[in-house]
N, C-alpha and C positions, 0 to 999 in steps of 0.2 A: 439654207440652200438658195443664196440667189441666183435670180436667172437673169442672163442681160435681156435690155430691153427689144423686141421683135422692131424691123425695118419698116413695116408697116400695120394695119391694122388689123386683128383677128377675131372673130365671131366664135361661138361655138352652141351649137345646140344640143342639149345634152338628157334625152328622154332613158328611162329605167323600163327595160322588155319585160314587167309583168302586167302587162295588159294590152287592149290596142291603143291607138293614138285616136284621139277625138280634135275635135274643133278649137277649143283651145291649144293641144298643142300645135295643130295646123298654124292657130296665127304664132304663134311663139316662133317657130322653123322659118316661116317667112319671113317677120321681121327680123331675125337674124339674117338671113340667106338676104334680104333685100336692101339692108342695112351695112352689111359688108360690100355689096357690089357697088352701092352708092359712094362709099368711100374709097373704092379701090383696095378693099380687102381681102384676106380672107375667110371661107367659111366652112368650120369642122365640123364634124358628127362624133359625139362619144355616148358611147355606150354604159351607161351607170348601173351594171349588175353585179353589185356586192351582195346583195339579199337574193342567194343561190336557192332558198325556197320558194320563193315568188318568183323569178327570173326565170324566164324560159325563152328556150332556142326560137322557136316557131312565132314568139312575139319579136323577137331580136329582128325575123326574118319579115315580119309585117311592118316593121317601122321602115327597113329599106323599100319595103313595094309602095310604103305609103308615100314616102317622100320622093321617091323617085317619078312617080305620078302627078305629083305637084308640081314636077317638073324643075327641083334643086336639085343643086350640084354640089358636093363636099367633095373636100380633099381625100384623099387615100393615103397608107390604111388609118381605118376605123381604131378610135383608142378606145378598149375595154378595161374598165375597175379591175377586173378579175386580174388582170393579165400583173397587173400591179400593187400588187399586196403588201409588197417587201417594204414601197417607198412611201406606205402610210404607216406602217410597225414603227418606220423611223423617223419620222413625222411626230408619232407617239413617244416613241422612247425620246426625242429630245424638250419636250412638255415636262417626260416624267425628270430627265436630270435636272429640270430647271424647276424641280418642286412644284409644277403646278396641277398637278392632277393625282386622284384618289379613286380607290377601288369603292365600291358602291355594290352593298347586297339586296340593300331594300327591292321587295318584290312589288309588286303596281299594286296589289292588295295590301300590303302592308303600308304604302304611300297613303292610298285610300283610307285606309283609317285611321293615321295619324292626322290625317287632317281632317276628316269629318270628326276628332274627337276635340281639333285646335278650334273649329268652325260651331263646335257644339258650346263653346264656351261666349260665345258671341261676339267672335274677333275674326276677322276677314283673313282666308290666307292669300299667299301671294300667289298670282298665276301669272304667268308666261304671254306674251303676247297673241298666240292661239287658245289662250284660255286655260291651258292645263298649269294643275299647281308644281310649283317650284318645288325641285328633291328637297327634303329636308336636311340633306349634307352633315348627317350624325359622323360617318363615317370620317371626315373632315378633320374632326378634332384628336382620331385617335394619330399616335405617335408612327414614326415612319415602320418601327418594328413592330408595331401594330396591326399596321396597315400589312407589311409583309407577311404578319402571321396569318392574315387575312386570306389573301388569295395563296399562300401555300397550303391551307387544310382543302384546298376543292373547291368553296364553294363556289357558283355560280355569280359571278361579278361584273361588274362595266365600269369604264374607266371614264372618269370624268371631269370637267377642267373646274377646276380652284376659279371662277369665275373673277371675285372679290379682289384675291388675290393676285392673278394676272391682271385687274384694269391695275391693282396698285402701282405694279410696275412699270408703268407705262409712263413717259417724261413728258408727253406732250399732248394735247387733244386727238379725242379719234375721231374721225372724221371718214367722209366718200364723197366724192361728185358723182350727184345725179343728174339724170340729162331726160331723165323720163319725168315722172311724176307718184309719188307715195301716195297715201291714200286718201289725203286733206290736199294734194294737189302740189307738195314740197318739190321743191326742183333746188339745183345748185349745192354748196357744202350742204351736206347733213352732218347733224353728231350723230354718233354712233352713242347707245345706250345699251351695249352688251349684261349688263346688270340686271337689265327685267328678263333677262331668260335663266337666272339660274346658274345653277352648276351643268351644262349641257353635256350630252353622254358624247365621248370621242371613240368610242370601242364595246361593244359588248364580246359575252363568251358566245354569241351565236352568230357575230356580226364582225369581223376584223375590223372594221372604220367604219364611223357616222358618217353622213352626208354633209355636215360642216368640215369635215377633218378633210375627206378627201378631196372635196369640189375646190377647195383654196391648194392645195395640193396639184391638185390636174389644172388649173385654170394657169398656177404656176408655171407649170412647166410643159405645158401646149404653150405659152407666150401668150394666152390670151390679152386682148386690151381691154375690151370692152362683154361685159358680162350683161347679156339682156334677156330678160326672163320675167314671169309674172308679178303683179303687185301684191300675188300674196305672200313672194319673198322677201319681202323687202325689210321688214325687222329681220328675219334673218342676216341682213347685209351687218347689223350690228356683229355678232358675231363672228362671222364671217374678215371682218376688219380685224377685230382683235387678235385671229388665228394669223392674218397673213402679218400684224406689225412681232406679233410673239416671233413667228417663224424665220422673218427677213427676207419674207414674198413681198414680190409686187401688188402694187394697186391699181387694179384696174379699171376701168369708168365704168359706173352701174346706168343700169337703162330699167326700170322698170314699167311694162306697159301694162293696159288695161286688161280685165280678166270677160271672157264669155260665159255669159250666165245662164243659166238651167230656167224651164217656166217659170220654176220656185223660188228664182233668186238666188241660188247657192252657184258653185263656181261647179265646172263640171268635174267630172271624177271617174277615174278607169274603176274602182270599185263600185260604183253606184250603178254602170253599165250602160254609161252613156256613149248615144252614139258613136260607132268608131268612123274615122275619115273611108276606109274599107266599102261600108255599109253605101257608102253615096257613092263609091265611084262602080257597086254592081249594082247598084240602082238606077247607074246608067246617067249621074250628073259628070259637069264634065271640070277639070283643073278651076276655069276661067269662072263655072258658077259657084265652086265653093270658096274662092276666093270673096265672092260677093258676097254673099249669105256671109260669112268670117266679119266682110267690114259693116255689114247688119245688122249683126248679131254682134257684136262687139260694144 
């Protein structure tokens, strides 16, 4: 699906309405939003609610109050995942004619024990760059009629990329420009190392498209240029490259900036129930001082 290249430059910031928005995404929004103006760009808002159980209307509706009180401006309309289902199915089904992905039953308990049984033998299994271990990809080796027989009895499955096998196909180095900074401080070409993540899930039965599948998808086809978003994405970007050289998407420049941390050090998190941006501005702070506290706290 190529898309030509946009006349100018494009931002987008791209929060998921199951929960509110905190301090960290406050700086994320900005730095997009401030980042596009400086360049004479633009700057979108999309809405990432494919996970319908978690997703709700009334956070959907606190991200517009939140941002609109920070005093950004995005383009209209608003792009929602939801509304786009059809052009990740086909995203997927073109992975599946090109042989690169496999149906996957293993349950997270049955992972669990394969490898605390590989681990028990006193050999190290392989993890992911967040630390979770790598599917074991049994499924992999069975035959394509295999594999069909597979998901036509029912069971409950997720679809997931031949990882090994798409870098094989690949004729030339994978690579991104960075303009931010990874986690040792990397800026300029990066290789991409899509291999320390695995076989990554591009589809479950409760989930129409992963968040890798679809973000190189929408980033597509908004024309985005430039992708700025936290440092704890940033292996992700491996990834993320390999889906867009498979697909015949564009590359667009990564920016990864710094992340705001918790008393404890850890990154903030709409699960943990940290602060929302909400919480300060009926607390009567105002745009201009949480911008500060952002570059503080930062």
């Amino acid at each position: 699906m190529p898309v030509p290249p946009p006349a100018q430059p494009v931002f987008r910031f791209a929060p998921s309405p199951n929960g509110l928005l905190h301090l960290g995404h406050a700086l994320s929004a900005i730095i997009n939003h401030d980042m596009a103006g400086a360049m004479g760009g633009r700057f979108l808002l999309r809405i990432e609610d494919i996970d319908r159980t978690r997703c709700r209307p009334e956070f959907e509706a606190a991200i517009f109050e939140d941002l609109a009180w920070l005093g950004l401006i995005w383009e209209q309309p608003v792009r929602r995942q939801s509304d786009h289902l059809d052009l990740y199915a086909a995203a997927l089904e073109r992975l599946r004619t090109m042989g690169l992905v496999y149906p996957s039953v293993m349950t997270r308990g049955e992972i669990k024990t394969a490898v605390a049984a590989h681990e028990a033998s006193g050999q190290a299994w392989p993890r992911d760059p967040d630390g979770t271990p790598l599917y074991p990809g049994r499924e992999r080796e069975l035959t394509a009629s295999e594999q069909a027989d597979l998901v036509a009895g029912g069971c409950p499955h997720a679809w997931r990329l031949d990882v090994a096998k798409a870098v094989g196909r690949l004729a030339e180095p994978l690579l991104w420009r960075e303009t931010g900074a990874g986690p040792a401080g990397e800026t300029g070409p990066i290789a991409a190392d899509p291999r320390a993540w695995g076989d990554v899930v591009l589809s479950r039965s409760d989930a129409p498209s992963s968040y890798h599948l679809s973000v190189v998808v929408d980033d597509a086809l908004q024309g985005i240029t430039h992708v700025v978003r936290g440092r704890d994405l940033y292996h992700a970007t491996s990834i993320h490259r390999l889906l867009q050289r498979l697909l015949d998407l564009p590359e667009p420049v990564y920016h990864h900036h710094r992340l705001i941390l918790g008393p404890d050090g850890r990154k903030l998190s709409k699960s943990n129930g940290d602060t929302g941006i909400a919480a300060f501005r009926v607390a009567g702070r105002s745009p201009a001082e949480l911008r500060a506290m952002i570059v503080e706290a930062a």
